[in-house]
N, C-alpha and C positions, 0 to 999 in steps of 0.2 A: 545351391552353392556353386561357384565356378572360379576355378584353380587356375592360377598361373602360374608356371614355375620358369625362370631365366636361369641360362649358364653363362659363362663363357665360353666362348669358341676355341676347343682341344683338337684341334687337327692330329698330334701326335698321340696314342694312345700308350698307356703305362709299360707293354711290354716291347714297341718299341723303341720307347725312352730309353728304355735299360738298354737294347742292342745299341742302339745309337748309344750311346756312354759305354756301355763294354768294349764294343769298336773303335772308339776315339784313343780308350783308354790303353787299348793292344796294342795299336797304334802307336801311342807314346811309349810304350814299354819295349817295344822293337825297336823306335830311333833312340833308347837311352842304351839299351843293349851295342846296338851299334856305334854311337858316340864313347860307349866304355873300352868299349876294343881298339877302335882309332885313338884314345889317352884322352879323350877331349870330358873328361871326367868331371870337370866345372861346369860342363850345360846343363848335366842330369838333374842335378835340383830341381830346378825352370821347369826342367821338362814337367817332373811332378808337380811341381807347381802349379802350372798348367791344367793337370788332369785334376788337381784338388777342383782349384776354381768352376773348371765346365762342369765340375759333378754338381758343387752349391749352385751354379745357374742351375741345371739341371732342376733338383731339388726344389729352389723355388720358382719355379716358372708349374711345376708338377703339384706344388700347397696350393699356388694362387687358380689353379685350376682346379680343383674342390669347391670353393666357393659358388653358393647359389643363392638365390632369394624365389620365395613362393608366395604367392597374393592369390589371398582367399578374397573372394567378395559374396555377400547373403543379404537378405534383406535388412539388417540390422549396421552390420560394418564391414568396411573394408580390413582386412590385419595383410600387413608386410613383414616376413620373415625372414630376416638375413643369417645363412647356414655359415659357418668359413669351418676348418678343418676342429679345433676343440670348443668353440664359443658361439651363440645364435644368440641375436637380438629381435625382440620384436614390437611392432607399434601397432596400434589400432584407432582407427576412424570412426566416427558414425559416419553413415553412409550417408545420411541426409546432408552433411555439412562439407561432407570431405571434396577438396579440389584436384586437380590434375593438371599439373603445368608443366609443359615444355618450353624450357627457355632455351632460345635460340641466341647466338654471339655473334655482336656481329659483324669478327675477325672470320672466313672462312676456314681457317685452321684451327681454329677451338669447337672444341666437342660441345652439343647441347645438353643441359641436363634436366631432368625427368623427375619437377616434386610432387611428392604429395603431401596435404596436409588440411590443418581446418585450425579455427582460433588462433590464430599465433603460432602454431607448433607448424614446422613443416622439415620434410627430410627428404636426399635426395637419394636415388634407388638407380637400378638397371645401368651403373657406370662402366658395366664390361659389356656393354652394348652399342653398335653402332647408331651413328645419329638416326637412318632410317629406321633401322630395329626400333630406337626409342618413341620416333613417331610412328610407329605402329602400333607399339604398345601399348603407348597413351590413348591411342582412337579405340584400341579393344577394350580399353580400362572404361572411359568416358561412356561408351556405347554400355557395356554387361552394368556401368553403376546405373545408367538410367534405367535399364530394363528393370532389372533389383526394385526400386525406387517404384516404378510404374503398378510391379506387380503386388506390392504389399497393401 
């Protein structure tokens, strides 16, 4: 059997998310301090205003980076797993039938996307991938289904 698992790309990792938001947020808390002493007492809302909003970007840019998908491939079938923070979906192939398409756009500013599928059924996967990333994916996919295929 051979495993693939896909993330997204987390440059920031969880604990300095929080400084980066605690620092933001001290930050607004020191200009509402200041703006209360100068009387200027009508911005401070804003302010927190403010620190609500960057905290929900925060928060979901931190859900959507949880999400993963994992592709099992074995002699028998391919299965795609799609993980997101409380709910996984999954689909399965036979291995004999299943396709692998990279469709390319062809706007250079739209992303390609990456199906798999067989009879009718087809779904698209690895969308927090870049286009390269996706054409690589695909040639490891197409390459491990043959070998699979060759070896049974």
């Amino acid at each position: 059997m051979q495993k693939f698992i896909i993330k997204p790309n987390n440059s920031l990792p969880k604990r300095e998310l929080i400084l980066l938001g605690g620092g933001f947020a001290l930050l607004m808390s020191l200009m509402a301090v200041r703006l209360l002493l100068l009387g200027m007492w009508l911005v401070v809302p804003f302010l927190l205003l403010d620190v609500l909003v960057v905290a929900a970007a925060f928060y979901l840019i931190r859900k959507e980076s949880r999400v993963h998908e994992s592709i099992f491939i074995d002699g028998v079938a391919l299965e795609i797993r799609h993980h997101e923070a409380r709910r996984s979906k999954s689909w399965s192939f036979d291995i004999h039938w299943v396709k692998i398409l990279l469709q390319k756009h062809q706007h250079p500013w739209q992303a390609s996307r990456l199906l798999v599928g067989s009879h009718g059924k087809w779904i698209e996967f690895a969308n927090f991938l870049t286009d390269e990333e996706r054409a690589s994916l695909s040639r490891a996919l197409k390459q491990s289904i043959q070998t699979h295929i060759h070896h049974v």
